[in-house]
C-alpha positions in Angstrom: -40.0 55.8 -28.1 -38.0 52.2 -27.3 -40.8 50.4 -29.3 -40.1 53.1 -32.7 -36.1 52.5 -32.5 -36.9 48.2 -32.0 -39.0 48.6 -35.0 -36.7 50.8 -37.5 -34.0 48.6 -36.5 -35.6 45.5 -37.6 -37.0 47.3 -40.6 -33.5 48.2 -41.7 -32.4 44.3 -40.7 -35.2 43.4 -43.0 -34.4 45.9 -45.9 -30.6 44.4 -45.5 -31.5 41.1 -45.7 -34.1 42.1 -49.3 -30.9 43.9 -51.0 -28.2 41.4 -49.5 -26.6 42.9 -46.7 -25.5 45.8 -49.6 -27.6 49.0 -49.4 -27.8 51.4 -52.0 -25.8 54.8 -50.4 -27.7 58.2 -51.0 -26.3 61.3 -49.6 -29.5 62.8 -48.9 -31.3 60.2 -47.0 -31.0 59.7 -43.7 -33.1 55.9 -43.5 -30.6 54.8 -46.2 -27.9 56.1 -44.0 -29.1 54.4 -41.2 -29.6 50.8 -42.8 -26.7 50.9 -43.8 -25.3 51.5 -40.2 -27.3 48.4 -39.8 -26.1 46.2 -42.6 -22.8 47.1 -41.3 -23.3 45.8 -38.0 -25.0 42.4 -38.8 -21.8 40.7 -38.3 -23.2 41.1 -35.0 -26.5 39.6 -35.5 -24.6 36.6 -37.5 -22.4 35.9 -34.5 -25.3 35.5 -32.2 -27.3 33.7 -34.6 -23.9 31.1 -34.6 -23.3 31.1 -30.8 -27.3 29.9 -30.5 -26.6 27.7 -33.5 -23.8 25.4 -31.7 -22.5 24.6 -34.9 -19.5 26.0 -33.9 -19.3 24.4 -30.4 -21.0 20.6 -31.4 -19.1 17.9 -30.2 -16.6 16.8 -32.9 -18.2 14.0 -35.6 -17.3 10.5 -33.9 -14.2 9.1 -35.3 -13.4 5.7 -36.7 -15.5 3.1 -34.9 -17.5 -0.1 -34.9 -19.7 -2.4 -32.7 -19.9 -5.8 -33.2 -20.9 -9.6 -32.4 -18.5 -12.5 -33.0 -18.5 -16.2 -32.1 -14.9 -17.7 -31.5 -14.6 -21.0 -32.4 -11.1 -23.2 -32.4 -12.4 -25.6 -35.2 -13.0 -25.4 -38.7 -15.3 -28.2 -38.6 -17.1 -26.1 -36.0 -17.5 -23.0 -38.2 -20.1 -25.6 -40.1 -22.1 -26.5 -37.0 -22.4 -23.1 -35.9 -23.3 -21.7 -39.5 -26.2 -24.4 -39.9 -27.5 -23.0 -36.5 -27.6 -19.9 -37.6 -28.9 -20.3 -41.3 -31.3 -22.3 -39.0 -32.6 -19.1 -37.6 -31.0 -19.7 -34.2 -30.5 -16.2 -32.6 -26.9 -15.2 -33.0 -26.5 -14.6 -29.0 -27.8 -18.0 -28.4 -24.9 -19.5 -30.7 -22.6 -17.4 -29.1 -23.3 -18.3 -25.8 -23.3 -22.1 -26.7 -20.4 -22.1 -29.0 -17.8 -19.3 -28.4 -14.9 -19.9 -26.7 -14.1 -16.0 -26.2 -15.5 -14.4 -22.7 -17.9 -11.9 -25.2 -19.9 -15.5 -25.6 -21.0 -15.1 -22.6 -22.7 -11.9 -23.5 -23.9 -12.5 -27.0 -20.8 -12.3 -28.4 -21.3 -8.7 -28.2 -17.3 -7.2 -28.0 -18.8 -3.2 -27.7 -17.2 0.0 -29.8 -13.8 0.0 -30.6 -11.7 1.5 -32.9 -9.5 0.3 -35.4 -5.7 -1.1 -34.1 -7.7 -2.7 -31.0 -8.3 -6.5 -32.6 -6.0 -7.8 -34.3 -4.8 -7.3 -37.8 -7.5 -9.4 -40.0 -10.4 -9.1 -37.5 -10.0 -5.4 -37.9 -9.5 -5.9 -41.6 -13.3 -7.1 -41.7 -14.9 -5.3 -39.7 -13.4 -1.7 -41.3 -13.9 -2.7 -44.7 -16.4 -0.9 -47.4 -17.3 -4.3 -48.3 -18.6 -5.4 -44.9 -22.5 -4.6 -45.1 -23.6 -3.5 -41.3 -26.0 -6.5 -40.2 -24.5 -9.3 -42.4 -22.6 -12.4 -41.0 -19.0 -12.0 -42.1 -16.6 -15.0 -41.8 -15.1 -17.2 -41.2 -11.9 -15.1 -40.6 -9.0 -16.8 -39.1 -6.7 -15.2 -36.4 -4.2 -16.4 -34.2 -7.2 -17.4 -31.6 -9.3 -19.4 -34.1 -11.8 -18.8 -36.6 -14.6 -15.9 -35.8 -18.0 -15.7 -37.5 -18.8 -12.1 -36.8 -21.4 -9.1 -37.1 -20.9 -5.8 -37.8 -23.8 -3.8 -35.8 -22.3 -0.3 -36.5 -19.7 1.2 -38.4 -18.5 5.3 -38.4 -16.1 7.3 -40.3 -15.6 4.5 -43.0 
């Protein structure tokens, strides 16, 4: 008897879902009148189906971000020496640790996520712009600590 009423009800899910959630209403039939008891209830079934989902309840996109590499150096004639090295196929953490004069060079030059407003004003210019391809070598920008050769390993919400 439980097994009959499962399968009308999915029957009349199925014959909602073939005519669009809009059943055609006759007076005389009583399956008609019970799909459409049906239809009207799969607000039900599309509620579940969202709560399973999680696109509801997903965490939020991530905001405005980047990751990124730099070297620090105080010298413009160093910016030279440190670019051969690299168009030399030196690996950029190597440089870093042998040339940078900020703490990340100790690390690869690696400075993490961050968002924007955390550098300062023309390092943050670089690394949020469109222009800035993810992976390139970007620089030499100049800031009030020296002149940065830097890479932009990941970029979000730009």
């Amino acid at each position: 008897m439980i097994l009959s009423k499962v399968f009308a009800a999915f029957a009349a899910v199925a014959v909602c879902a073939v005519q669009g959630f809009v059943p055609a209403i006759s007076p005389n039939d009583s399956v008609t009148r019970s799909t459409q008891s049906v239809c009207l209830q799969m607000g039900l079934f599309d509620a579940l189906g969202k709560a399973f989902g999680n696109e509801e309840y997903a965490a939020p996109p991530e905001g405005v971000k980047a990751s990124a590499r730099h070297i620090l150096v105080k010298d413009p004639n160093q910016v030279d020496v440190v670019m051969e090295k690299l168009r030399g196929g030196e690996a950029f953490a190597n440089v870093a640790r042998e040339f940078s004069t900020c703490p990340s060079g100790s690390s690869g030059g690696s400075l993490g996520s961050f968002g924007p407003g955390t550098m300062v004003k023309e390092f943050d210019e670089a690394i949020f712009s469109k222009d800035t391809n993810i992976g390139e070598l970007v620089g030499p920008v100049q800031t009030q600590f020296g002149y940065h050769l830097i890479v932009v390993d990941k970029r979000t919400g730009v």
